[in-house]
PAKOLKOL-304322 format. One record per residue (C-alpha): residue number from 1; residue in three letters; chain; y, x, z. Coordinates in nm, 4 decimals. Each point is the difference from the previous one (the first is absolute). Example, Ala and Ser with C-alpha at 12.3 -4.5 7.8 and 13.67 -1.06 7.14 Angstrom:
BEGIN
1,ala,A,-0.4500,1.2300,0.7800 .
2,ser,A,0.3440,0.1370,-0.0660 .
This chain:
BEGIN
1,unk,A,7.2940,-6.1502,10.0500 .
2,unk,A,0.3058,0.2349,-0.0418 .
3,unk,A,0.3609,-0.1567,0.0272 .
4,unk,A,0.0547,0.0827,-0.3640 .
5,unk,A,-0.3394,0.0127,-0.1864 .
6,unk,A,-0.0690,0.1553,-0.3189 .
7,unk,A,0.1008,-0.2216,-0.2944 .
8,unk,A,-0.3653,0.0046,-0.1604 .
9,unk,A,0.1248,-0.2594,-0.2583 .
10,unk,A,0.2697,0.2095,-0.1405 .
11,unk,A,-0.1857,0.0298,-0.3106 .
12,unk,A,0.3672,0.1814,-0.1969 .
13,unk,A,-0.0920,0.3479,0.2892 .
14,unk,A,-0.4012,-0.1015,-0.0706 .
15,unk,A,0.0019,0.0365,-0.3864 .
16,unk,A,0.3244,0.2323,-0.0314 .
17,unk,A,-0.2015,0.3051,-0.1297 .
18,unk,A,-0.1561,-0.2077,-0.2763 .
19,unk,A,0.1857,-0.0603,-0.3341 .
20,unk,A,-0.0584,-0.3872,-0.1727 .
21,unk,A,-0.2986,0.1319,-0.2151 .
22,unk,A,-0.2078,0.1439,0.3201 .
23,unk,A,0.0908,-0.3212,0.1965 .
24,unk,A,-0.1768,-0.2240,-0.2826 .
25,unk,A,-0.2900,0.2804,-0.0128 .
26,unk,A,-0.0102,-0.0690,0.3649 .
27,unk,A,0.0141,-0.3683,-0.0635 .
28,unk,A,-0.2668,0.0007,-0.2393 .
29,unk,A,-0.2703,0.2215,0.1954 .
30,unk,A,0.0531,-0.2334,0.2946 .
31,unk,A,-0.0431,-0.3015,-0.1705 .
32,unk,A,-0.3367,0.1168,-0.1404 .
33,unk,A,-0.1142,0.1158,0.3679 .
34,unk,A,0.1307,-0.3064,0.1925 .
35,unk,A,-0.3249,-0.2097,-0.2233 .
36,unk,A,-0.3198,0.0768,0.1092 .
37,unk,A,-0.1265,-0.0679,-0.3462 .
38,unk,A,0.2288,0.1855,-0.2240 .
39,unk,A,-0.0018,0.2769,0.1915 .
40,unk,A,-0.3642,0.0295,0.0551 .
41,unk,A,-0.0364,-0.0182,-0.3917 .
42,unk,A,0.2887,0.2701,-0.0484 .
43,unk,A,-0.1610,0.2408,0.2779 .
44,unk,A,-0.3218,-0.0873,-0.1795 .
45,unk,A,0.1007,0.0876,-0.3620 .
46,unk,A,0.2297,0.3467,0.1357 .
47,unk,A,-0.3744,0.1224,0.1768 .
48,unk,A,-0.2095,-0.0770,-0.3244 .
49,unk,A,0.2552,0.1023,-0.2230 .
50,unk,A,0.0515,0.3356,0.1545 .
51,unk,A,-0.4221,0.0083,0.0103 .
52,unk,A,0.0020,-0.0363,-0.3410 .
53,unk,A,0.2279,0.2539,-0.1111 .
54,unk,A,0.3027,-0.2481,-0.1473 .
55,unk,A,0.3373,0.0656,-0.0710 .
56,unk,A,0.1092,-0.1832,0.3085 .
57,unk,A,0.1583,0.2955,0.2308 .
58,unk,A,0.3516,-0.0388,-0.1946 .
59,unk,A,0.0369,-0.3491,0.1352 .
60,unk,A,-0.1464,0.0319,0.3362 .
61,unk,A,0.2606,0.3410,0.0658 .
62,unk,A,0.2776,-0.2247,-0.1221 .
63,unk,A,-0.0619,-0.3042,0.2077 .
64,unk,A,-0.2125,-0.0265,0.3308 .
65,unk,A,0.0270,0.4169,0.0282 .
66,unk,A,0.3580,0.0525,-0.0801 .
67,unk,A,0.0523,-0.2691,0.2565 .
68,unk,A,-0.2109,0.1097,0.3144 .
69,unk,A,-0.0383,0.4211,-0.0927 .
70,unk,A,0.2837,0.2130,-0.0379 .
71,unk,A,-0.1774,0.2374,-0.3046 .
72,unk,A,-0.3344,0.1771,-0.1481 .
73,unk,A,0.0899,0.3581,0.1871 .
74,unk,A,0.2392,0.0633,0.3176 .
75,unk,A,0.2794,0.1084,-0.2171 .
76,unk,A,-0.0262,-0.3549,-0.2041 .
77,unk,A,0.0755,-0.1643,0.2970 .
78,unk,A,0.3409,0.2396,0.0523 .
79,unk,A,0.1816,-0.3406,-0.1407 .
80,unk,A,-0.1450,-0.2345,0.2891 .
81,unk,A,0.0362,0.2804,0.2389 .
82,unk,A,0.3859,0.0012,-0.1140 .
83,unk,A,0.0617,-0.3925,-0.0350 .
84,unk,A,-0.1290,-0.1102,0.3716 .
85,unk,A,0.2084,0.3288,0.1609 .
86,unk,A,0.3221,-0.1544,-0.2041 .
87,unk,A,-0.0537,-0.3326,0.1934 .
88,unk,A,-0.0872,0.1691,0.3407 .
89,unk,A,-0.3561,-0.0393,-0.0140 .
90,unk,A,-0.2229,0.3539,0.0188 .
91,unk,A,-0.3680,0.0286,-0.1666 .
92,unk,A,-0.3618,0.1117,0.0778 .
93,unk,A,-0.1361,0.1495,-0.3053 .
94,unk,A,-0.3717,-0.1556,-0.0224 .
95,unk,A,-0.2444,0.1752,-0.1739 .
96,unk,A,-0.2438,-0.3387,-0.0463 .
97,unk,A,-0.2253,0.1466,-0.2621 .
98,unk,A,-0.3567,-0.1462,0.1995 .
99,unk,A,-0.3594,0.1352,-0.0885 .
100,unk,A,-0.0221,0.3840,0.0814 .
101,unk,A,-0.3536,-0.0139,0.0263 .
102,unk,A,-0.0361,0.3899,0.0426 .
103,unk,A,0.0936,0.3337,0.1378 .
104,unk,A,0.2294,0.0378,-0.2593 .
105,unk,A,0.1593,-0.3312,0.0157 .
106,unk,A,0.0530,0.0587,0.3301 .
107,unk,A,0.1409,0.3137,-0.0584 .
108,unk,A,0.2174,-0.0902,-0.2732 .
109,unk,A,0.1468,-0.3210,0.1936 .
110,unk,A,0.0610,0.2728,0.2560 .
111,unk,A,0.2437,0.2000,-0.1994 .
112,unk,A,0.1794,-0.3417,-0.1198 .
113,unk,A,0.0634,-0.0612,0.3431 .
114,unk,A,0.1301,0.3211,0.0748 .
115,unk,A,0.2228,-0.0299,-0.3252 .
116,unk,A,0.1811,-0.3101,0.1581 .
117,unk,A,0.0429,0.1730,0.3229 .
118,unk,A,0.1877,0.2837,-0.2124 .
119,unk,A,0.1866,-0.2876,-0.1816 .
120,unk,A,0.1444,-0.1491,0.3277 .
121,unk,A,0.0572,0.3758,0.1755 .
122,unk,A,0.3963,-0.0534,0.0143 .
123,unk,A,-0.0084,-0.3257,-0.1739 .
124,unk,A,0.1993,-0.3054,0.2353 .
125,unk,A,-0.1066,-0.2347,-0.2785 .
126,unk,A,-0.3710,0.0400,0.0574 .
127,unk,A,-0.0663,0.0416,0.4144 .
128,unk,A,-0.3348,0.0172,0.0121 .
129,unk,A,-0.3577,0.0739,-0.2165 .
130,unk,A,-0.3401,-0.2149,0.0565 .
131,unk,A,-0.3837,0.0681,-0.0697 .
132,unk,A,-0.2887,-0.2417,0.0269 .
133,unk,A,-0.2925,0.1656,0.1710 .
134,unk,A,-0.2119,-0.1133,-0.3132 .
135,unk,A,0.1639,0.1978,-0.2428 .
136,unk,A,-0.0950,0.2992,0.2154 .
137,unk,A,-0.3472,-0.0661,0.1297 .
138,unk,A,-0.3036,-0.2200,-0.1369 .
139,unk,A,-0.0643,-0.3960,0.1535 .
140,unk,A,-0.3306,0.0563,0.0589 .
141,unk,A,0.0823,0.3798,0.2135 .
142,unk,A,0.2701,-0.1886,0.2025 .
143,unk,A,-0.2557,-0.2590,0.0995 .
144,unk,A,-0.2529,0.2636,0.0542 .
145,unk,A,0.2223,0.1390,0.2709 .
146,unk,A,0.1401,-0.3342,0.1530 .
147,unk,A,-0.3770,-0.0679,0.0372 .
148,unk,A,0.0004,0.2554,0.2155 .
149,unk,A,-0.3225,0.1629,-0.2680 .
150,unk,A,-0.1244,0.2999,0.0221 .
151,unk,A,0.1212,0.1711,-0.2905 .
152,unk,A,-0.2033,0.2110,-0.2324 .
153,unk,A,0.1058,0.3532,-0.0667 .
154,unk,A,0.1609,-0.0910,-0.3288 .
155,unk,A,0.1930,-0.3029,0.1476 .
156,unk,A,0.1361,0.2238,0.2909 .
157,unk,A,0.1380,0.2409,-0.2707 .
158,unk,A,0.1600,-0.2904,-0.1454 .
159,unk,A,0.1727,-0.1497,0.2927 .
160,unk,A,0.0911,0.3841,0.1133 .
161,unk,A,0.1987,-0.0348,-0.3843 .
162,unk,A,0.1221,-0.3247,0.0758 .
163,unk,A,0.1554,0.1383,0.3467 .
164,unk,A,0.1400,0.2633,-0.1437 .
165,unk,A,0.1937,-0.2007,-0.3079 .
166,unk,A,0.1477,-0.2364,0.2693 .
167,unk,A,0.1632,0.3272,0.1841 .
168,unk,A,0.0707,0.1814,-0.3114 .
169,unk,A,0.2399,-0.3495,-0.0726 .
170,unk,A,0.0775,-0.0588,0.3549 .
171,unk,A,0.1260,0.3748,0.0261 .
172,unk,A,0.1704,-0.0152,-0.2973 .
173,unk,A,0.1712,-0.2849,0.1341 .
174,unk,A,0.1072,0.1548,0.2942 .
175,unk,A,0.1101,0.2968,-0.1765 .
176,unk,A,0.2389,-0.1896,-0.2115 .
177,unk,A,0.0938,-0.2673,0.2392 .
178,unk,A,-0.1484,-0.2749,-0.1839 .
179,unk,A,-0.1559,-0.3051,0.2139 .
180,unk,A,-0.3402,-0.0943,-0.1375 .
181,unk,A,-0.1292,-0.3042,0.0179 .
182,unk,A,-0.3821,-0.0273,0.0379 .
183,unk,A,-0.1096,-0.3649,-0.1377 .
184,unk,A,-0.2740,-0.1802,0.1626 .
185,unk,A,-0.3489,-0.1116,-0.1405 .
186,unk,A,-0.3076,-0.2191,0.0371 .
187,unk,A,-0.0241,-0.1114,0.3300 .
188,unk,A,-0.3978,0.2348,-0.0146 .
189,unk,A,0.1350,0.3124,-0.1106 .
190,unk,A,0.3489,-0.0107,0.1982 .
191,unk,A,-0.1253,0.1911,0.3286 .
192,unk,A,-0.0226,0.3651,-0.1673 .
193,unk,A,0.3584,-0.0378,-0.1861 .
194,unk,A,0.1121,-0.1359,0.3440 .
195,unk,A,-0.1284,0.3203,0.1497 .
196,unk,A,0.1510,0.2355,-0.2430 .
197,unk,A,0.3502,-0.1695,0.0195 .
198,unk,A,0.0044,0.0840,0.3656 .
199,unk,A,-0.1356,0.3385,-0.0651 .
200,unk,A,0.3153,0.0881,-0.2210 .
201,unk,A,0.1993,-0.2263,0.2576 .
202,unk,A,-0.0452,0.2558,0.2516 .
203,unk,A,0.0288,0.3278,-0.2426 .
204,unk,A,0.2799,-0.1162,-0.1711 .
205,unk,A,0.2569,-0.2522,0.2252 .
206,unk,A,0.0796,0.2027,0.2700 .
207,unk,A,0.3619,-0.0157,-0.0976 .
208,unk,A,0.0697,-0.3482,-0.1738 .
209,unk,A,-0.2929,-0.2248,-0.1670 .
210,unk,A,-0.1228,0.1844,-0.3351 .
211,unk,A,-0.3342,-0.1927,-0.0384 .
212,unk,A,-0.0101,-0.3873,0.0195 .
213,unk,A,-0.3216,-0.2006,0.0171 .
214,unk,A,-0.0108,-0.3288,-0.1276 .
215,unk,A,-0.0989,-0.3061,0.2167 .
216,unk,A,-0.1314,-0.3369,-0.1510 .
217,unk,A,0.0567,-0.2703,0.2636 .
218,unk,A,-0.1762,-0.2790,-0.1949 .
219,unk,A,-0.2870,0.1870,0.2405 .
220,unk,A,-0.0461,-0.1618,0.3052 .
221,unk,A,-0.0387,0.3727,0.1879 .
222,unk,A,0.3003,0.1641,-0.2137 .
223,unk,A,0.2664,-0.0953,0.2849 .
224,unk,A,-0.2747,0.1624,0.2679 .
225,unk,A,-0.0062,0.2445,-0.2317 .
226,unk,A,0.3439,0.0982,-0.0713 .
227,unk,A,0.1014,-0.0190,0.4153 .
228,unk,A,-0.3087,0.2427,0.0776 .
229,unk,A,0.1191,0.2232,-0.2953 .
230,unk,A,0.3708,0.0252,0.1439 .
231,unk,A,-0.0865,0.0704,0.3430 .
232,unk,A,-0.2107,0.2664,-0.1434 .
233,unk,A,0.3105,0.1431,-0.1439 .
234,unk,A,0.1551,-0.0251,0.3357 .
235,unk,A,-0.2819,0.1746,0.1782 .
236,unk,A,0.0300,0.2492,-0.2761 .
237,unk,A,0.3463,0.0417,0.0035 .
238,unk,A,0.0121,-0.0514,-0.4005 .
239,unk,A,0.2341,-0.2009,-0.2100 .
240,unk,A,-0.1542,-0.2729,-0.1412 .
241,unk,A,-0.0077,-0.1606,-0.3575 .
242,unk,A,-0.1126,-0.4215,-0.0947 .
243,unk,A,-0.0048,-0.1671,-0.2912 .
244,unk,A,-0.0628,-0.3610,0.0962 .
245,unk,A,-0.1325,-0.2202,-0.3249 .
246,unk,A,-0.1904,-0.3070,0.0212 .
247,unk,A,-0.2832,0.0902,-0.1709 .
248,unk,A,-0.1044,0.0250,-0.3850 .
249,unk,A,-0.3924,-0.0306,0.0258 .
250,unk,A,-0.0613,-0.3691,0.2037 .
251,unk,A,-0.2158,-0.1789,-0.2367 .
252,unk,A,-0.2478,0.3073,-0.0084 .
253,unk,A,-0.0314,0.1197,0.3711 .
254,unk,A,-0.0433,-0.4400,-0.0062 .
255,unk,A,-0.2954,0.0211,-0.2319 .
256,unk,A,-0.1869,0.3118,0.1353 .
257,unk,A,0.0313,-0.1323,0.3457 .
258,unk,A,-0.1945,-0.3400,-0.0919 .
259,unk,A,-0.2503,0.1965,-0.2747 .
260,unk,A,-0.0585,0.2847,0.3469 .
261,unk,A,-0.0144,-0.2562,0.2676 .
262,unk,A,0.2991,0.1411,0.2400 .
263,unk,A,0.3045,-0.1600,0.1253 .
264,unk,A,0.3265,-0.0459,-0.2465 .
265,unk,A,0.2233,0.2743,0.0639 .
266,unk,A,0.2725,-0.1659,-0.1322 .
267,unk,A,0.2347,-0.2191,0.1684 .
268,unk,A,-0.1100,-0.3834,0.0054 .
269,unk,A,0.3179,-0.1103,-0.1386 .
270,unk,A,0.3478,0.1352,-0.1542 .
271,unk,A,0.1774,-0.1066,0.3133 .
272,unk,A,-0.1653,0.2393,0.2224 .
273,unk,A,-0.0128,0.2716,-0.2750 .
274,unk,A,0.3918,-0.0760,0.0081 .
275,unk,A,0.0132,0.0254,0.3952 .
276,unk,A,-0.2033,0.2912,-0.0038 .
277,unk,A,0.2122,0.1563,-0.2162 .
278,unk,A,0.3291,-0.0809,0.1105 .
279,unk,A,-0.1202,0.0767,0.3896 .
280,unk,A,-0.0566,0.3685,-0.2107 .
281,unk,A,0.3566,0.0212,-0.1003 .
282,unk,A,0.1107,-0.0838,0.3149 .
283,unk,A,-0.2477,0.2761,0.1700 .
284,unk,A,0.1713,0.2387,-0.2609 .
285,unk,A,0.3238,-0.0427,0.0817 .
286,unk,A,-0.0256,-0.0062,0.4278 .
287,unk,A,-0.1787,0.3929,-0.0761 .
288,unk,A,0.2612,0.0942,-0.2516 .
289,unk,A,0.0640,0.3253,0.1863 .
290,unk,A,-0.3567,0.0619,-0.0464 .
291,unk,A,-0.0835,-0.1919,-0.3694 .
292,unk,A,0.1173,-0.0164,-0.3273 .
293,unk,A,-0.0442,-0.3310,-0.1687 .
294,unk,A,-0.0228,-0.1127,-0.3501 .
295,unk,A,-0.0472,-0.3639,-0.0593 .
296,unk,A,-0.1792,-0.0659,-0.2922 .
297,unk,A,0.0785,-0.3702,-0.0778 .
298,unk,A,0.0374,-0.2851,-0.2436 .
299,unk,A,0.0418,-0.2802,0.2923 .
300,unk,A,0.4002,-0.0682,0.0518 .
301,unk,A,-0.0512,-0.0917,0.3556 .
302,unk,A,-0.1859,0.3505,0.1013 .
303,unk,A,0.3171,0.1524,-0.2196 .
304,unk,A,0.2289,-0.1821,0.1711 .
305,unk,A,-0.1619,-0.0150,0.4082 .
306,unk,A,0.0440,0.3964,-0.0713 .
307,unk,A,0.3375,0.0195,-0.0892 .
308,unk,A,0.0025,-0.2478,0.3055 .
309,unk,A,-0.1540,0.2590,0.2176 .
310,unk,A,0.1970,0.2829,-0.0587 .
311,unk,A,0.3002,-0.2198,0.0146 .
312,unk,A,-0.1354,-0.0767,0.3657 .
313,unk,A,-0.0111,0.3551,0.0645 .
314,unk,A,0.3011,0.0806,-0.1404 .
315,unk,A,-0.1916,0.2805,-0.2251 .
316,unk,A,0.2278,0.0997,-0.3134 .
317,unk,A,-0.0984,-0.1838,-0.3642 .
318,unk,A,-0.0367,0.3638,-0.0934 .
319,unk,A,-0.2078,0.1623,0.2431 .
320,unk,A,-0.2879,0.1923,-0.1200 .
321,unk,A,-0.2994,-0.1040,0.1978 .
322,unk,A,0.0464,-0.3424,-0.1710 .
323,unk,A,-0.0151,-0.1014,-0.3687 .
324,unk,A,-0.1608,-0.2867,-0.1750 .
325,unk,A,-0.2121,0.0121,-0.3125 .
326,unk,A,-0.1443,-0.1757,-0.3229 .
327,unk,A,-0.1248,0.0260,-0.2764 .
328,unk,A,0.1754,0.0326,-0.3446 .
329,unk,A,0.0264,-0.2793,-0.1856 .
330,unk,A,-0.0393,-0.2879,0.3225 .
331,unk,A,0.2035,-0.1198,0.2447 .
332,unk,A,0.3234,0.1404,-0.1563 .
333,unk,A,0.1837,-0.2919,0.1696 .
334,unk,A,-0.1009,0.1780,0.4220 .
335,unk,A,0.0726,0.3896,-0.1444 .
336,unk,A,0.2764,-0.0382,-0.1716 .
337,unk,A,0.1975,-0.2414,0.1971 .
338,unk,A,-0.1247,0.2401,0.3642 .
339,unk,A,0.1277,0.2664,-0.2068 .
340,unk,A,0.3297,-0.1493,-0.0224 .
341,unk,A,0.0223,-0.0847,0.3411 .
342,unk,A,-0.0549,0.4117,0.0967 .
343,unk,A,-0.3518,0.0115,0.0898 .
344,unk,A,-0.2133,0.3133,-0.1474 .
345,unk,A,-0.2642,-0.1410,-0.2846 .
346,unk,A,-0.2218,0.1169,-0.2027 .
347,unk,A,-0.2243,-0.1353,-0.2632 .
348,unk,A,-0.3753,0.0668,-0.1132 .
349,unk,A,0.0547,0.1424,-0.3625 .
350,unk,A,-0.3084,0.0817,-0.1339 .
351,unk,A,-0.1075,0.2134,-0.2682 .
352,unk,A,-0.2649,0.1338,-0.2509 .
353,unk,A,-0.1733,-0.0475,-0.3564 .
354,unk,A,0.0326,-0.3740,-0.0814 .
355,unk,A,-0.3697,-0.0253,-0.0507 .
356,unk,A,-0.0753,0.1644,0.3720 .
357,unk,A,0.2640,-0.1816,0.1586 .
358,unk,A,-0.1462,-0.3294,-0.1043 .
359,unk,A,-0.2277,-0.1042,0.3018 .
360,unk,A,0.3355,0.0245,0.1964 .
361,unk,A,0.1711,-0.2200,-0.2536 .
362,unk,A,-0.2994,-0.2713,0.0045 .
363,unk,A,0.0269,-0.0005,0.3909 .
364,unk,A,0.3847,-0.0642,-0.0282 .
365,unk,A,-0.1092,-0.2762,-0.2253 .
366,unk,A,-0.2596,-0.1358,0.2474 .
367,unk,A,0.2453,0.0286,0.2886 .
368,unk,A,0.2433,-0.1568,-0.1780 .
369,unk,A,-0.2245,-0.2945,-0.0931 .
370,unk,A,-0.2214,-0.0535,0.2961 .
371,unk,A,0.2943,0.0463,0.3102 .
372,unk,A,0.1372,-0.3972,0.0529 .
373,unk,A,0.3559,0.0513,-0.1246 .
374,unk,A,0.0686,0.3459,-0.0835 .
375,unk,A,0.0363,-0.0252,-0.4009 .
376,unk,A,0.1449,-0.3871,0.0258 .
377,unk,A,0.2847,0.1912,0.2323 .
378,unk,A,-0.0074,0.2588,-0.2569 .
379,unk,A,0.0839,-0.2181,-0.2627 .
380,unk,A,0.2405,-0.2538,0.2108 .
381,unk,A,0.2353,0.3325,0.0541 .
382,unk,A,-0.0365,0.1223,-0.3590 .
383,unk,A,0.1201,-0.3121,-0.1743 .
384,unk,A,0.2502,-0.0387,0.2744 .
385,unk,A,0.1720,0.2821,-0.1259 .
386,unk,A,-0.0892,-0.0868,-0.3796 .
387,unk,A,0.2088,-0.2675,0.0591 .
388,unk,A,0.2589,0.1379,0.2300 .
389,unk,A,0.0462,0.2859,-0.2593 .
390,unk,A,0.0469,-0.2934,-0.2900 .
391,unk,A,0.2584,-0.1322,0.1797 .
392,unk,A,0.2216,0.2595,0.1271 .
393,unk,A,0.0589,0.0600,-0.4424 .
């Protein structure tokens, strides 16, 4: 660890963007999440509620999605945007509206994306723009094409439209200087999106890394996959772009591995997810004239063994080819206190109708709930600065 680590404790830098009434907002919404029960019952009631046509949007906008969104429409979430740049910490606008099932919700989460590239153009406070590949292209086309299927007339004419909405963003990112961020999927439709990251890799980061791909190491070939991918970019002579996450799908890939019959591609345990993740960072960081990292984390020790690494290399807090991430709304206690400490972060703030944005919200919940610790740290930090705040009157 680094001579001086990062004080992840300091819970007055942590919650110093909240006022008293958010902090007991935040207080509340974690203590429903950190009980199984209650907060199976609450996600329960929010999805039949919102079935069913009741009033209930008022009180989930001003509690759970106040909390982890920054706003209905990009310019709603100008007052995040504004808040996390005060305290050092940039944003990735996140257009997490899920569902386009067609053409022209494909199309029209196109232009969204290409709205938050125009939003950051010039922008310090928001570095970078994201898509998911599934707001762009249909599930069952991606498999299709991982398959390796021969596609019929109609589904080559969508995946030539799917091609070209990735390079109409990816250009548009290049022609504004915006870093995009391409998020990963299901383990069984990942090989096309891998494919057209590198594609735009090679158009686009001849000159510094425009297009990132994203790299979930909870897979047992993702470090494999991530070395191959590099000394691609090597070979190449492009500048390559990571995004290393643990992984946001495990219990799935889990359960369609044992209903198909194949091998678990997930990790056996969170200990080698960890080490497979943390060997990635330190991967990262040795080809740092050749890759740009961001390290999308909610573990303090991947934060910190970072921090550690650069220290190690005596790379500057500030440099550009490294920045850590999360998302709005968690782990306040790693970005704010690394963004005291000079290091470039960023958080996930996502966006988007409160309605649409609500299979995000119920995987927050889940997350929240399921991952040993995560809320009950949450909440430990929270009330530690409830009561710190109480005091200091």
């Amino acid at each position: 660890m680094a001579s001086d680590p990062i004080p992840f404790d300091n819970t007055e830098v942590a919650f110093s963007y909240k006022s008293n009434s958010e902090l007991k907002k935040a207080n509340l919404i974690f203590s429903i999440v950190n009980n199984p029960t209650t907060s199976s019952i609450a996600t329960s009631l929010a999805k039949a509620s919102l079935a069913l046509h009741l009033p209930i949007k008022g009180i989930i906008r001003a509690t759970v999605f106040q909390h982890f969104c920054g706003g209905e429409t990009i310019d709603q979430s100008d007052k995040t945007v504004a808040t996390l740049h005060k305290f050092g910490v940039g944003t990735i606008l996140d257009y997490s509206v899920e569902g386009a099932k067609n053409e022209e919700g494909f199309e029209k989460t196109a232009q969204e994306i290409m709205s938050t590239i125009e939003k950051a153009k010039n922008n310090p406070a928001i570095p970078f723009s994201v898509f998911k590949p599934t707001g762009l292209a249909a599930f069952d086309l991606l498999e299709k094409v991982h398959a390796g299927e021969k596609l019929s007339p109609e589904d080559q004419a969508a995946w030539n439209r799917v091609h070209e909405r990735v390079d109409k963003i990816c250009k548009k990112a290049f022609d504004n200087n915006v870093p995009v961020l391409i998020d990963a999927e299901d383990s069984w439709i990942q090989k096309p999106i891998d494919d057209l990251a590198y594609e735009m890799m090679r158009k686009y980061n001849g000159s510094r890394a425009i297009v990132y791909n994203t790299f979930q190491m909870y897979h047992k070939v993702m470090l494999s996959n991530l070395t191959h991918a590099i000394a691609e970019a090597e070979k190449g002579n492009y500048f390559f772009g990571a995004k290393l996450v643990r992984g946001a799908y495990m219990e799935k890939e889990g359960e369609r591995a044992a209903k198909l019959g194949y091998e678990n591609p997930i990790h056996p345990s969170k200990a080698a997810t960890d080490e497979a993740f943390n060997k990635g960072l330190a991967l990262c960081v040795e080809k740092r004239s050749r890759v740009s990292l961001v390290c999308g984390s909610h573990n303090e020790y991947s934060n910190q063994y970072l921090a550690t690494l650069m220290e190690s290399q005596n790379i500057a807090h500030s440099d550009q080819h490294m920045w850590f991430a999360q998302l709005l709304g968690m782990s306040d206690n790693i970005s704010f206190n690394v963004a005291k400490a000079g290091y470039n972060v960023v958080k996930y703030v996502p966006y988007g109708p409160v309605e649409a944005v609500m299979p995000y919200l119920l995987r927050r919940a889940a997350e929240n709930t399921s991952v040993a610790g995560q809320s009950s740290r949450e909440l430990t930090l929270i009330r530690k600065e409830l009561k710190r705040r109480k005091s200091a009157k």
